[in-house]
N, C-alpha and C positions, 0 to 999 in steps of 0.2 A: 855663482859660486866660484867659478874658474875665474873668472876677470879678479875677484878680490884673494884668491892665491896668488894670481901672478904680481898682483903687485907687492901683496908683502916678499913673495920672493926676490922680486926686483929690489923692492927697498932693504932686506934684513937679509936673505938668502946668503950672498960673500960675505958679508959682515961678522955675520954668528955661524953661520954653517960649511961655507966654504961652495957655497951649489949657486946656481945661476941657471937658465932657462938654456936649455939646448935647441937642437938643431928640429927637433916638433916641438911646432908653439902653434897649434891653431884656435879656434874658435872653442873646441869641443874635447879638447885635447894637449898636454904639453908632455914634453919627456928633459929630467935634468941632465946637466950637461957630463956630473958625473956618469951618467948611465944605470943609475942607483932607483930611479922611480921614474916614475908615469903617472900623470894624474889623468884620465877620463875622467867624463864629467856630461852627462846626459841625466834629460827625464825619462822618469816610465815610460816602458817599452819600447822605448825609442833604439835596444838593442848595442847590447854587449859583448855579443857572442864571440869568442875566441881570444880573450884579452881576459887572461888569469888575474887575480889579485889577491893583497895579501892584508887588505884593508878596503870595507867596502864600507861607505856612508850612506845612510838613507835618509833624506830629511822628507819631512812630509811626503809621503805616497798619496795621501789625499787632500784637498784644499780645505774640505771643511764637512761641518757635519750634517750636510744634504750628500754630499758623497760617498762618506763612510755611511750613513742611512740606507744606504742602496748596496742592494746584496750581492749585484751585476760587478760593481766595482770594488769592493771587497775579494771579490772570487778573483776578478781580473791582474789584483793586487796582489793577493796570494800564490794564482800562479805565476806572474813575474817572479814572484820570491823562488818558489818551485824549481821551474824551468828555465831561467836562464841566471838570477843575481847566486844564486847558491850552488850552482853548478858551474861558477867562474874560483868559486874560493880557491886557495892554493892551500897544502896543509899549515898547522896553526893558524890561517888567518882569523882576523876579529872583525865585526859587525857592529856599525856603531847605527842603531835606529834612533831616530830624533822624529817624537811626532805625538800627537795631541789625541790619544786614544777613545775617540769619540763611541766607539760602538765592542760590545763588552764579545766582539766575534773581527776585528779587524787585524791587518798584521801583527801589530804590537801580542792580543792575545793570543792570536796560534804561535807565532813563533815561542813564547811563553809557555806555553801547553808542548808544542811537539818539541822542540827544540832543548838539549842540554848544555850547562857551562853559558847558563843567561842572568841575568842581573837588571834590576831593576831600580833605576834611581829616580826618584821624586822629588818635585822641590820642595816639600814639605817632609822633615824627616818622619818614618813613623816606627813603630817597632820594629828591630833587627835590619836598622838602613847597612844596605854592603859599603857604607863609605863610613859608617862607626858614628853617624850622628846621633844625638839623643832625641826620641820623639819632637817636632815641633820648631825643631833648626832649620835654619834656612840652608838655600843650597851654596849661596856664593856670597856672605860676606863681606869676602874680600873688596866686591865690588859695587857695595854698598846697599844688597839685599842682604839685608841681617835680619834681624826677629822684628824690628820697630817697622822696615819698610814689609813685611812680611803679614804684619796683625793687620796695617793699615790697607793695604792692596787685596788683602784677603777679603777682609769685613766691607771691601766696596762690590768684590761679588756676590758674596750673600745675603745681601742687604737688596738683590737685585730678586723679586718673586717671582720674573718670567723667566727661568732655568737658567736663573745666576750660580745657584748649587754644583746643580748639573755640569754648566761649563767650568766652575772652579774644577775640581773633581777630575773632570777631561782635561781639561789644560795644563794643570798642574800636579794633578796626583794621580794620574795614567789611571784613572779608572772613571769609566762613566755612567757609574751608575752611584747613586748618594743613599748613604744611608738610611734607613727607612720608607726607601721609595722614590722616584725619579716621577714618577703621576699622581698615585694614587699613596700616601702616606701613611705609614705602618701606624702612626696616631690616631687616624683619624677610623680605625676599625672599632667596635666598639662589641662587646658581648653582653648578652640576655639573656637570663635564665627565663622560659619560656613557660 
């Protein structure tokens, strides 16, 4: 994630912003040359401690969903969040989580639960999206996922019976659990009068 900032700051940075790479440029690490930001740049728990910020990005905290499956690393996740990424913020900062909410108990949901002044965007819009979409809009348009590439890529996961639903659902609509049932299918109950 760092090596592909540095270069667009290399490439655009003086151009459009007037900023350039300063005097920390490491691996894991840069500072602008105005003195204006810092970008850190590590994985989980690889440790933060003592470097405030005012903008924290989290992409994927887990690889996949035999990880988020495990309640070991869930917990492990959570307290990162806990004890060290949320104990760095500076007041007003913002939290940006990017991640594929496999398990209806993984960061995405507690932060959701404990947490206030949270937002949820999905790429499928559904009622009362915070970016004003109408049910069923795509997320980005602009860049060539609009409704047409949206039916098409949808209907190739659902069409898949070994928890194609499921992972549409996780992937792209932060929730992983499908309606009706994730195993055992709310259809397939039946009643008797005895």
């Amino acid at each position: 994630f760092l090596r592909r900032s540095k270069e667009k700051i290399r490439r655009f940075g003086k151009n459009l912003f007037g900023i350039e790479i300063g005097s920390v440029d490491r691996a894991t690490e840069l500072e602008l040359s105005n003195g204006m930001g810092r970008i850190i740049s590590r994985g989980l728990l690889s440790g933060i401690t003592g470097n405030p910020a005012n903008l924290i990005l989290i992409d994927d905290p887990v690889k996949n969903r035999q990880e988020a499956d495990s309640e070991t690393t869930r917990d492990k996740v959570w307290e990162e969040w806990q004890n060290s990424l949320k104990s760095r913020l500076a007041a007003g900062a913002k939290v940006i989580v990017i991640m594929t909410p496999w398990h209806e108990d993984d960061l995405a949901a507690r932060i959701l639960k404990s947490e206030t002044n949270v937002e949820l965007v999905r790429v499928e819009a559904e009622e009362h999206d915070p970016m004003g979409r109408k049910p069923g809009e795509a997320l980005c348009p602009e860049l060539g996922k609009d409704a047409k590439w949206l039916a098409e890529f949808k209907r190739s996961y659902l069409s898949d019976a070994q928890g194609g639903a499921r992972a549409w659902m996780a992937l792209y609509q932060c929730s992983p659990r499908v309606e009706g049932g994730n195993l055992v299918r709310r259809d397939w109950w039946k009643f008797y009068d005895s």
